[in-house]
C-alpha positions as CSV (number, residue, x, y, z in Angstrom):
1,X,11.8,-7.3,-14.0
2,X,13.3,-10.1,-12.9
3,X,16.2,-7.9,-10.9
4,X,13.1,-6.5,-9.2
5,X,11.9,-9.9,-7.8
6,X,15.4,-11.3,-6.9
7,X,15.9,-7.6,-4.8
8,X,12.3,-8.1,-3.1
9,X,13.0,-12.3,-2.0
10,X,16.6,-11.5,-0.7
11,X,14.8,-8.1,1.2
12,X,11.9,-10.1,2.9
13,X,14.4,-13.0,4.0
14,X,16.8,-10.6,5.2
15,X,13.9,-9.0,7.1
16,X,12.8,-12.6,8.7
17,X,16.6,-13.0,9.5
18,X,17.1,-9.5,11.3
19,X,13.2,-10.3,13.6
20,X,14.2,-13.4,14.4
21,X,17.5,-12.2,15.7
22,X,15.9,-9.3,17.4
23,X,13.3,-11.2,18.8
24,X,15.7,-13.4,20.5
25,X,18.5,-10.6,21.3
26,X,15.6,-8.7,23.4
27,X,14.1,-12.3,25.1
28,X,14.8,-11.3,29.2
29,X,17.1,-13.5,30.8
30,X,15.4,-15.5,33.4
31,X,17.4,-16.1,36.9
32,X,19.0,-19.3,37.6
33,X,16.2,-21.5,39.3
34,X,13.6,-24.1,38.5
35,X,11.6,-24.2,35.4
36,X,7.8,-23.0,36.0
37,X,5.5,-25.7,36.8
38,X,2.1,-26.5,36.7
39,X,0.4,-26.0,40.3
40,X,-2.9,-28.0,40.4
41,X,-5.7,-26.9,42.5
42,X,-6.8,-29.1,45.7
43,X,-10.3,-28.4,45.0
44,X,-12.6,-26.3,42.6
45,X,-15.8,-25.0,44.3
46,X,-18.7,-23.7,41.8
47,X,-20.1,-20.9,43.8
48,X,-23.1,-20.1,40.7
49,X,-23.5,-20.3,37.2
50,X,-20.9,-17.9,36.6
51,X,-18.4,-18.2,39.8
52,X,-15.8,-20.8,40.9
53,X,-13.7,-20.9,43.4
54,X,-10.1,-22.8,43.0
55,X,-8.5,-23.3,46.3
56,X,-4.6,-24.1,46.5
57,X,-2.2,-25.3,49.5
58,X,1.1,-23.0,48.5
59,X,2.5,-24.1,52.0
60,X,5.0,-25.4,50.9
61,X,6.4,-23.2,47.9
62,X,10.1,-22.7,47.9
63,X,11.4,-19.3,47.1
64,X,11.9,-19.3,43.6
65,X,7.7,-20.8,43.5
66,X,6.5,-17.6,45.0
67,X,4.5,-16.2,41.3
68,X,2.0,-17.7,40.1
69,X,0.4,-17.0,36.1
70,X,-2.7,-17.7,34.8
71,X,-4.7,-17.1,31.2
72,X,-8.3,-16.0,31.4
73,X,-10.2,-15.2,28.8
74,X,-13.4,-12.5,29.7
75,X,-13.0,-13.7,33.6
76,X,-13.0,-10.9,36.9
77,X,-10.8,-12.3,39.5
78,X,-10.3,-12.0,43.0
79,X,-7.4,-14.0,44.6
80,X,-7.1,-14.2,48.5
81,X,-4.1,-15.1,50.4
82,X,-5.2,-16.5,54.0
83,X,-8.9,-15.3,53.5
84,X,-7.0,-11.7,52.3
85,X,-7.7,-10.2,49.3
86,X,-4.4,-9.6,47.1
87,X,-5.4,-9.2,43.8
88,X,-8.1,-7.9,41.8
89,X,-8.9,-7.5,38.3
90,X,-12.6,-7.4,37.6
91,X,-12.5,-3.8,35.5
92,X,-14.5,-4.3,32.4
93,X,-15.3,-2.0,29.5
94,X,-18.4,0.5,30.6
95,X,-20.0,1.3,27.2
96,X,-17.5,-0.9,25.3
97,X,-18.7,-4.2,27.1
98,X,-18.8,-6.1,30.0
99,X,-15.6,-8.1,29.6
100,X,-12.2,-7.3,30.8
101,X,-10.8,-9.2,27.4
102,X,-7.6,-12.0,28.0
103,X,-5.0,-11.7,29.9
104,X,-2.1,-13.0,31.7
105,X,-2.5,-12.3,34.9
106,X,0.7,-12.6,37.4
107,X,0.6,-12.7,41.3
108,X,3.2,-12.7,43.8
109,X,2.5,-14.7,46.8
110,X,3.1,-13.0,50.0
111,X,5.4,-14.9,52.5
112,X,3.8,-17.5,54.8
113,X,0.8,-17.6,52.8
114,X,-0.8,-21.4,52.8
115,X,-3.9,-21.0,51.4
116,X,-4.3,-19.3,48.4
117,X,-8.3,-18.7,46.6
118,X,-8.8,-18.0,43.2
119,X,-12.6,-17.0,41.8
120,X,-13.2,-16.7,38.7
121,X,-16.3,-14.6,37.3
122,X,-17.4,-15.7,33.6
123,X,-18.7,-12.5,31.8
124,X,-19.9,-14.5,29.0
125,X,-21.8,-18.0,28.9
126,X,-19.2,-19.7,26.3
127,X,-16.1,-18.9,28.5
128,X,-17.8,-20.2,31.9
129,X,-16.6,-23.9,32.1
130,X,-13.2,-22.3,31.1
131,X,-10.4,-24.1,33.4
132,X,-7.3,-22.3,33.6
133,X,-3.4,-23.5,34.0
134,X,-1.7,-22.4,36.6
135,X,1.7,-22.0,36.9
136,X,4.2,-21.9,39.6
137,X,7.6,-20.2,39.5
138,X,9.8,-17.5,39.4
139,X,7.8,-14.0,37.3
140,X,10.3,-14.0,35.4
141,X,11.2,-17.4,34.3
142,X,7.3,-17.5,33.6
143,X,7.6,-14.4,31.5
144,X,10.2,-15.9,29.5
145,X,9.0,-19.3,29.1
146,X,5.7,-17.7,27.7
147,X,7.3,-15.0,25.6
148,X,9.7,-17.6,24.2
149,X,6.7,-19.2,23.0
150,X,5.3,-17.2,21.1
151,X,7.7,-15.6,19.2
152,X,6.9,-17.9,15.9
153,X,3.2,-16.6,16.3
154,X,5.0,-12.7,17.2
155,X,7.3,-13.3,14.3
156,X,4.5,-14.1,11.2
157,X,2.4,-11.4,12.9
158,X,4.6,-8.9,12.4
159,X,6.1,-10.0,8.6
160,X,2.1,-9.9,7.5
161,X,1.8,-6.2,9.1
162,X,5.1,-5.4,7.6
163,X,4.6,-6.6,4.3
164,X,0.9,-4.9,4.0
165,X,2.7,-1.5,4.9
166,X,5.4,-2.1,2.5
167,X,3.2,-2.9,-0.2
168,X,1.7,0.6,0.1
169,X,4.4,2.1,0.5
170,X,5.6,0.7,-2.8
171,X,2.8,1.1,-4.6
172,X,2.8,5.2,-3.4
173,X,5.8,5.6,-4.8
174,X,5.3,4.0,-8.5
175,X,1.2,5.3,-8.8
176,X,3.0,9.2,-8.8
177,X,4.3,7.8,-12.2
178,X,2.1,4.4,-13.7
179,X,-1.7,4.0,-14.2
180,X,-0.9,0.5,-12.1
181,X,-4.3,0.2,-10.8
182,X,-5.3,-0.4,-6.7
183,X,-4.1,-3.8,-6.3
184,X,-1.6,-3.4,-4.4
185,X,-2.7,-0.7,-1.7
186,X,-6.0,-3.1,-1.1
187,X,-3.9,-6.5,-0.8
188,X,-1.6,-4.0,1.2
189,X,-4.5,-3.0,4.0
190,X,-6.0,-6.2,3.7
191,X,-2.7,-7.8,4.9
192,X,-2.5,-5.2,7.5
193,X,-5.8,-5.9,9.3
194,X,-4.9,-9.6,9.4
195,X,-1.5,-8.9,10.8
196,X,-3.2,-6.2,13.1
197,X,-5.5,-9.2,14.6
198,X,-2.9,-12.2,14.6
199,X,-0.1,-10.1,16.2
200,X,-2.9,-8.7,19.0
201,X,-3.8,-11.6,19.6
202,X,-0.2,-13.6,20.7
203,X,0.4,-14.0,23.9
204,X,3.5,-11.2,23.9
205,X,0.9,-8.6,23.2
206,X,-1.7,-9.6,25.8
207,X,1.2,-9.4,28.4
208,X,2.6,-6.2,27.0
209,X,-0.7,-4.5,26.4
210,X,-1.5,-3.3,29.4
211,X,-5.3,-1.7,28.3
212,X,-6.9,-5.3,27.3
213,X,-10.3,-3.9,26.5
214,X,-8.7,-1.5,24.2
215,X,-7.5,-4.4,22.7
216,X,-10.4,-6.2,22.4
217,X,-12.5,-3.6,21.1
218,X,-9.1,-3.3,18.2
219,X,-9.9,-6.9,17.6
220,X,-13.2,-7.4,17.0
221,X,-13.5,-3.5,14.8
222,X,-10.1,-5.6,12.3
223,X,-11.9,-8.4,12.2
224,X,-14.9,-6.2,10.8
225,X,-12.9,-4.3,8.2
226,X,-11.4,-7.6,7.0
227,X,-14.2,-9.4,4.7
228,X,-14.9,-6.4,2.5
229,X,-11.2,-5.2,2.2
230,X,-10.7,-8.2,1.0
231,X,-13.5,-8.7,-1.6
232,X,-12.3,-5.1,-2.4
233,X,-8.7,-6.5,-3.3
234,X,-10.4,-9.4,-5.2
235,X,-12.7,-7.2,-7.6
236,X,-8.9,-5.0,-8.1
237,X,-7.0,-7.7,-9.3
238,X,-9.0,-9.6,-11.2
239,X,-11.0,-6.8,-13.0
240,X,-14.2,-8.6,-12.0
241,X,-17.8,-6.5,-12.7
242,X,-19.3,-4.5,-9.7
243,X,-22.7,-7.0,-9.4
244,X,-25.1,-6.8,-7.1
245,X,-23.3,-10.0,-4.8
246,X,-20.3,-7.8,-4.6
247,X,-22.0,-4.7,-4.0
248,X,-24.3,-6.2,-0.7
249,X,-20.6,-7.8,0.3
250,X,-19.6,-4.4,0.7
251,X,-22.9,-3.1,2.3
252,X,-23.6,-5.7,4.8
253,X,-20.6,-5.3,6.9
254,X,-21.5,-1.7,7.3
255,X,-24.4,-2.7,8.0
256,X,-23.7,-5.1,10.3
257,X,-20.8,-2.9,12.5
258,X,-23.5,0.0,12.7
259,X,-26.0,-2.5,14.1
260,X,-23.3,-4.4,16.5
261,X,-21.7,-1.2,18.0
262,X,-25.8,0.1,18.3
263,X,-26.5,-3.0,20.9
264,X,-22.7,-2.1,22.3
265,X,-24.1,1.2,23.6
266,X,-27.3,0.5,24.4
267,X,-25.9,-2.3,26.6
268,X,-28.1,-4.8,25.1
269,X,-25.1,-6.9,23.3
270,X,-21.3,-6.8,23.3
271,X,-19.1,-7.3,20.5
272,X,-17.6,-10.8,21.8
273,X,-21.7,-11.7,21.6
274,X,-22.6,-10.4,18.4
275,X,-18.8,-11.9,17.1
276,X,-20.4,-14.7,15.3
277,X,-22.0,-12.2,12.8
278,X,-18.6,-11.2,11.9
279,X,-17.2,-14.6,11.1
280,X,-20.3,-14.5,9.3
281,X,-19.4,-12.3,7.0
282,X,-15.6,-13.6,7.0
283,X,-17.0,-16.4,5.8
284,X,-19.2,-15.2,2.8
285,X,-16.1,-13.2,2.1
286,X,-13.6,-15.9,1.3
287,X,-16.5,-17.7,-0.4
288,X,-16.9,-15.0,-2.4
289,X,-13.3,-14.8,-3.3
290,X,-13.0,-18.6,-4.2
291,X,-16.0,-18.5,-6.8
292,X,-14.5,-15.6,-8.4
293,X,-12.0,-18.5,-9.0
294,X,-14.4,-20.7,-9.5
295,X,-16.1,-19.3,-12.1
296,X,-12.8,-18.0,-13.9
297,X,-12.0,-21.5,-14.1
298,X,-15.2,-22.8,-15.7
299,X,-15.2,-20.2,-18.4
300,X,-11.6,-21.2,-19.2
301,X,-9.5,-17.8,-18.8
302,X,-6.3,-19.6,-17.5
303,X,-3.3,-18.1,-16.4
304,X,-0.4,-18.3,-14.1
305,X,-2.0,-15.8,-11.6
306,X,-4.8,-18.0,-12.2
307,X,-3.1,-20.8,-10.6
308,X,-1.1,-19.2,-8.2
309,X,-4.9,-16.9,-6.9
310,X,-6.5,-20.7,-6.4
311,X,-3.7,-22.2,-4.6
312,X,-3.4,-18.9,-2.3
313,X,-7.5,-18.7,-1.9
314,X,-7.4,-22.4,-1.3
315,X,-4.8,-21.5,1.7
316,X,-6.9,-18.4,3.1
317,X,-10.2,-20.6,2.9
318,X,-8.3,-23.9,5.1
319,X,-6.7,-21.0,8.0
320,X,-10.3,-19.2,8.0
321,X,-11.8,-22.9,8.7
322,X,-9.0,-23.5,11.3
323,X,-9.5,-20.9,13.2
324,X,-13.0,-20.4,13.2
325,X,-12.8,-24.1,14.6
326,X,-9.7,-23.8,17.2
327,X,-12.6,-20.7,18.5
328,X,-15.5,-22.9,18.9
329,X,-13.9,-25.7,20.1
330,X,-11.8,-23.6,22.5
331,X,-9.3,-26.2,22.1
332,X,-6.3,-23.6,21.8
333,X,-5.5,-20.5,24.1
334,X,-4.1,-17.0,22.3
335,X,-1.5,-17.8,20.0
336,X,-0.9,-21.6,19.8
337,X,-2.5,-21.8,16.3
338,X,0.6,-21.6,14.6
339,X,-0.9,-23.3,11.5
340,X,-2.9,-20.6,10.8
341,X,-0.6,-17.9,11.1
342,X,1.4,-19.9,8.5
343,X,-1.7,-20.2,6.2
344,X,-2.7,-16.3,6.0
345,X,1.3,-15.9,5.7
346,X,1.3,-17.8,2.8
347,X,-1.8,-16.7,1.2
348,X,-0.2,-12.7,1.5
349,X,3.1,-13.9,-0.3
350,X,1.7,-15.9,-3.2
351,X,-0.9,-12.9,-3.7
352,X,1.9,-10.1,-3.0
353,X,4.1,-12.0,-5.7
354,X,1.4,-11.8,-8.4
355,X,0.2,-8.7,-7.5
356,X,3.5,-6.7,-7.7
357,X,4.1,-9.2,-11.0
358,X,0.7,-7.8,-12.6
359,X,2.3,-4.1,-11.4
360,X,5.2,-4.4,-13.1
361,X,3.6,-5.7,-16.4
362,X,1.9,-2.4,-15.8
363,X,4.7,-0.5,-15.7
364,X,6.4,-1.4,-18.5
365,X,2.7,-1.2,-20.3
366,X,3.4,2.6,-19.0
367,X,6.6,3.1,-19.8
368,X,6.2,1.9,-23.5
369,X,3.3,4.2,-23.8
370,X,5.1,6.8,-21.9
371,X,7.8,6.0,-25.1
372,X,5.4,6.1,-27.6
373,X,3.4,9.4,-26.5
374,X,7.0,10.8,-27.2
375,X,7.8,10.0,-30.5
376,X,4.0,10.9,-31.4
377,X,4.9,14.4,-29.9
378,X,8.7,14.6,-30.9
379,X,10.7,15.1,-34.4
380,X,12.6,11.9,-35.2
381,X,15.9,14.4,-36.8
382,X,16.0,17.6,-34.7
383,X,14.0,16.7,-31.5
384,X,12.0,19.8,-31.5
385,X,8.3,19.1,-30.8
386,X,6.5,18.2,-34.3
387,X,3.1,19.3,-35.0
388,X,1.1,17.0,-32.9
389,X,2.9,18.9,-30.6
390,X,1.8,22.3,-32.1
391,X,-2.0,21.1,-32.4
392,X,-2.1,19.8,-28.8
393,X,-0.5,22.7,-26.9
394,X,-3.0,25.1,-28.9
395,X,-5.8,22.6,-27.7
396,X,-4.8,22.9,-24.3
397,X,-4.6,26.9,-24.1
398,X,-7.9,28.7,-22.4
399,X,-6.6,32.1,-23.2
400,X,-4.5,33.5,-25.9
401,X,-3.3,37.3,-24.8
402,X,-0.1,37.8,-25.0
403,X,1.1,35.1,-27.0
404,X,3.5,35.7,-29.5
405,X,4.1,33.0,-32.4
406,X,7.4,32.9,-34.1
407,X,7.7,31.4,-37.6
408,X,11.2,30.6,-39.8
409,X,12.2,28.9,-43.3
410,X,15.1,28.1,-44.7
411,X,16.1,29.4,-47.4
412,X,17.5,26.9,-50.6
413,X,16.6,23.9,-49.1
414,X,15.7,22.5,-52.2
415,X,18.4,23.6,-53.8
416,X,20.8,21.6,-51.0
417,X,19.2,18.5,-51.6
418,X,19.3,18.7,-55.3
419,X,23.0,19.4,-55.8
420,X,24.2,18.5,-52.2
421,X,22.0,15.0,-51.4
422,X,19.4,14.7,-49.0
423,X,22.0,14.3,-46.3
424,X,23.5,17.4,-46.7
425,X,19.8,18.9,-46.6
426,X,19.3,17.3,-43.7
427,X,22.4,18.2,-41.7
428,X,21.2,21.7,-43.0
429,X,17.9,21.1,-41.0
430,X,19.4,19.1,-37.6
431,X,22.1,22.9,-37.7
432,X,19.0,25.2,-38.5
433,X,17.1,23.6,-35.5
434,X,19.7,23.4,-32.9
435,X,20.7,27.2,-33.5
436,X,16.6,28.0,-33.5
437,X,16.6,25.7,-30.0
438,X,19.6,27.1,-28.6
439,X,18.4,31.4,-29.1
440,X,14.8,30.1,-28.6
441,X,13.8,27.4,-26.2
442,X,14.8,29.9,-22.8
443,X,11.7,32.0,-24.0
444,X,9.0,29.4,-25.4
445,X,8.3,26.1,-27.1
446,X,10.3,25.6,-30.3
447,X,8.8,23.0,-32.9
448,X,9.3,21.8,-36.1
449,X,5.8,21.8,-38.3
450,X,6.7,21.2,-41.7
451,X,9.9,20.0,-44.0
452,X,11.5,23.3,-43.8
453,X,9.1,25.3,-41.3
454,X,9.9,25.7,-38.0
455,X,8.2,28.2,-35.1
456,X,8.3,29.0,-31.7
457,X,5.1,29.8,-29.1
458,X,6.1,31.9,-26.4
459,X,3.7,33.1,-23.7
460,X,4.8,36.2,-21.7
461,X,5.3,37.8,-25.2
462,X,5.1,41.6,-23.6
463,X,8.4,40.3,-21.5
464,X,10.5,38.7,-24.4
465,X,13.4,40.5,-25.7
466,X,12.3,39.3,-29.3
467,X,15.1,42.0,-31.6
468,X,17.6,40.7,-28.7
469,X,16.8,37.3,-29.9
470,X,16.6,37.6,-33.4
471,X,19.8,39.4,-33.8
472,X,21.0,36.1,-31.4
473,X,20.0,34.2,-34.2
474,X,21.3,36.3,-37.2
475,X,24.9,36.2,-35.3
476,X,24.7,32.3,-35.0
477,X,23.8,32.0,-38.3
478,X,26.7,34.1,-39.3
479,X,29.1,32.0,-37.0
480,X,27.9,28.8,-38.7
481,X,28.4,30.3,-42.4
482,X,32.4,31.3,-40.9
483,X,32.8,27.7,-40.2
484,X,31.3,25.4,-42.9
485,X,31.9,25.6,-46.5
486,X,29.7,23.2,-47.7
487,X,26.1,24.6,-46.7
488,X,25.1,28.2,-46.6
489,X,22.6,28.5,-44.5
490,X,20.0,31.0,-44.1
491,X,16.9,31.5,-41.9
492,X,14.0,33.6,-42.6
493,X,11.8,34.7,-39.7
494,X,8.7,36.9,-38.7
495,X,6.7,37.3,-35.2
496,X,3.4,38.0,-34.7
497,X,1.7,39.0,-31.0
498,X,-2.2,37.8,-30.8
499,X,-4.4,40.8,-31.3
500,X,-7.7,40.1,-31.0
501,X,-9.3,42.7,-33.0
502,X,-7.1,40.6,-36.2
503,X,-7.1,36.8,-34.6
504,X,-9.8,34.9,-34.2
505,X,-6.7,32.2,-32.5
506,X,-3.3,31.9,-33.1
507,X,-3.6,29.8,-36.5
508,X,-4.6,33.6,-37.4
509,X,-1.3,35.3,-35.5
510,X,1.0,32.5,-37.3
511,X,-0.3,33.5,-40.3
512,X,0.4,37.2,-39.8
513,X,3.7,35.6,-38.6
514,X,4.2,33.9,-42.1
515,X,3.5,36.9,-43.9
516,X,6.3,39.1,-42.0
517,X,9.3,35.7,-42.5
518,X,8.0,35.4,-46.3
519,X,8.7,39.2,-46.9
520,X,12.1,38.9,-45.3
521,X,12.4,35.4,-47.5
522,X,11.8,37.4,-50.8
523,X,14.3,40.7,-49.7
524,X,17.2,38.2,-48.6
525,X,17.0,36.1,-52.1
526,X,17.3,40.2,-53.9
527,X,20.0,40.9,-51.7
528,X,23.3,40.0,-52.9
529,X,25.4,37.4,-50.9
């Protein structure tokens, strides 16, 4: 178990290694030139409630000043160069809303352009005292400077996605073979969604996602599946009882998207207005996971993942507070909450370690009983199937035509214990049921039901060359007399085919079976050696 921890640590760090050396292998290299700047505007005209205007002198802009980059955040723009309009971007989402999301939004400046005018159109009233930074440079030493900058936040983004989707992958593979419960799928989608949001959210994304509403709309519909995924992971892992908390939890954020996406369409309320409802329910969520905790703890049921849950809980609850509060305050832009990122990051880790701890436990809880359900079903000395065997398998059958059931004995076992010793007897029996195996085992199931009994089910009876095998067995048994002078052995056998105008089941045909290998018992003993 341990092995398996040590392999997972050395794969994740490797995997941190290789994106960070990716992620800096792929960074564009900027042209030689002056680091952007920030441009300040001469003056800032409000035009109405919802409109500014920020005017700039760009005059005197060298060559390598010519871009300019901004952030907005649910703002239409329209830039004019010399009362000429350059650039637009005031698309918004039809039925999906009224904003046109964030963005990065890049403009070139066209040459001898001195007077350059910037409004800005809030589509929401939180984001309409929003004041941009400009910046002045070359595109793509802006590009660069702002990609560079978010790599951390790109980085833990992606590990969180990554890790979800390896956890389900892992757990796919071992649930074809272990009972190991859901744990690890739900902490496995759970970390998914929050990757899916972070990594949407960094600044890399806004500039490479082109459709930003699409985006958007991908935001807030994660941040909706998060609270009861996670509640869901919570009720997995510790085994706690369906209640009716947990169970309006689950309801209420259904609830609550069918409701939000209702005013979406009928154009009455976006998503980024009804957003509050969501951290709502975020909310609620992680308090639901930390009295789960909290209530473990007062009754006492300690444990390491006990310890290790509240420490990773604690975590989740701090970054949920953090960055519901960098979002009200607006004191951050896109991906600068680093902190946060760090805090779901470790909160998946901690979990992910006791999770895929618990699943291991699991699997060696399997692989025991796996262990055990064999000996229950298996001979200790020949390895045939015993009679729990027997009794199941006829359990399991729905139809009994055209089964045929073998039966043998051997023949002066007794006697070979008595003169020869039990382990002579018993070599007798391991030889009797390998050569019984060996002629046997290609047409049916061979067990051993008794000290000296032995038979064989085989279904397809009308298709088993049964005199072909018998004679198999006779010449074996011949072969085995040649060669050993100790033990003489002898098998008696007799077949029986289910006929239901005799059987009522094949307890019925083995009888008829044992009636036949008694009869050749008793003429073998009166035939001379």
């Amino acid at each position: 178990m341990q092995k398996q921890y040590h392999i997972i640590y050395i794969t994740m760090i490797a995997l941190v290694f290789a994106l960070f050396v990716l992620a800096f292998m792929f960074t564009p290299m900027a042209p030689n030139g002056s680091d952007p700047s920030v441009i300040e505007p001469v003056s800032i005209r409000q035009l109405g409630e919802y409109e500014r205007e920020f005017t700039f002198d760009v005059s005197n802009l060298s060559a390598h000043e010519m871009d300019i980059a901004f952030f907005t955040k649910h703002q239409y723009i329209k830039i004019y160069g010399d009362n000429e309009l350059i650039y637009e971007y005031t698309d918004n989402g039809g039925i999906w809303g009224h904003t046109n999301g964030v963005a990065w939004n890049f403009l070139h400046i066209p040459y001898g352009t001195s007077r350059l005018s910037i409004y800005l159109t809030a589509a929401y009233d939180n984001v309409k005292s929003d004041v941009p930074t400009f910046l002045r440079g070359d595109k793509l030493n802006i590009f660069q400077q702002i990609y560079q900058k978010s790599i951390p936040s790109l980085l833990i983004s992606l590990l969180i996605v990554i890790f979800g989707i390896v956890l389900i992958i892992y757990w796919s593979f071992l649930a074809r073979r272990f009972d190991i419960g859901k744990s690890l799928p739900y902490l496995g989608f759970f970390s998914a969604l929050i990757g899916l949001y972070l990594l949407n959210d960094t600044e890399a994304a806004i500039i490479g996602i082109h459709h930003r509403i699409a985006s958007i709309l991908i935001t807030y519909l994660t941040l909706m599946a998060l609270g009861p995924t996670g509640i869901i992971f919570i009720r997995e892992f510790f085994g706690t009882v369906e209640n009716v908390v947990w169970k309006i939890l689950c309801v209420l954020p259904v609830v609550q998207l069918v409701a939000c996406m209702a005013l979406q369409f009928l154009n009455i309320y976006d998503l980024r207005e009804t957003l509050f409802l969501t951290h709502i329910m975020i909310c609620l969520s992680a308090g639901y996971m930390a009295m789960t905790l909290i209530v473990k703890v007062y009754r006492r049921e300690y444990s390491p993942m006990l310890k290790a849950s509240l420490v990773a809980v604690t975590v989740l609850v701090c970054s949920v507070a953090f960055n519901l509060l960098v979002y009200y305050s607006n004191t951050a832009v896109s991906d600068t909450s680093i902190i946060g990122r760090l805090g779901f990051l470790v909160f998946i880790l901690i979990l992910s370690r006791e999770a895929a701890k618990n699943t291991l436990e699991l699997m060696e809880k399997g692989r025991h009983a796996e262990i055990y359900q064999k000996l229950a079903m298996k001979d200790m000395l020949t390895g045939l199937n015993n009679r729990n065997a027997y009794i199941s398998n006829l359990d399991s059958l729905t139809t009994y035509n055209d089964i045929m059931i073998v039966t043998f004995d051997l023949n002066n076992l007794k006697k070979c214990n008595d003169t020869l010793g039990h382990s002579e007897g018993d070599a007798y029996i391991l030889n009797s049921a390998r050569i019984i195996n060996e002629v046997f085992s290609p047409y049916g199931s061979c067990y051993r039901i008794g000290g000296d009994e032995f038979c064989v089910m085989i279904k397809n009876a009308s298709k088993c060359p049964i005199e072909m095998l018998t004679e198999h067995l006779e010449v074996k048994e011949k072969e085995f007399n040649e060669t050993n002078q100790i033990i003489d052995m002898h098998i008696s056998y007799g077949y029986a085919i289910f006929d239901d105008t005799l059987d009522s089941d094949l307890e019925n045909t083995r009888d008829r079976a044992d009636v036949i290998m008694y009869e050749n018992k008793r003429k073998s003993k009166e035939t001379p050696s």
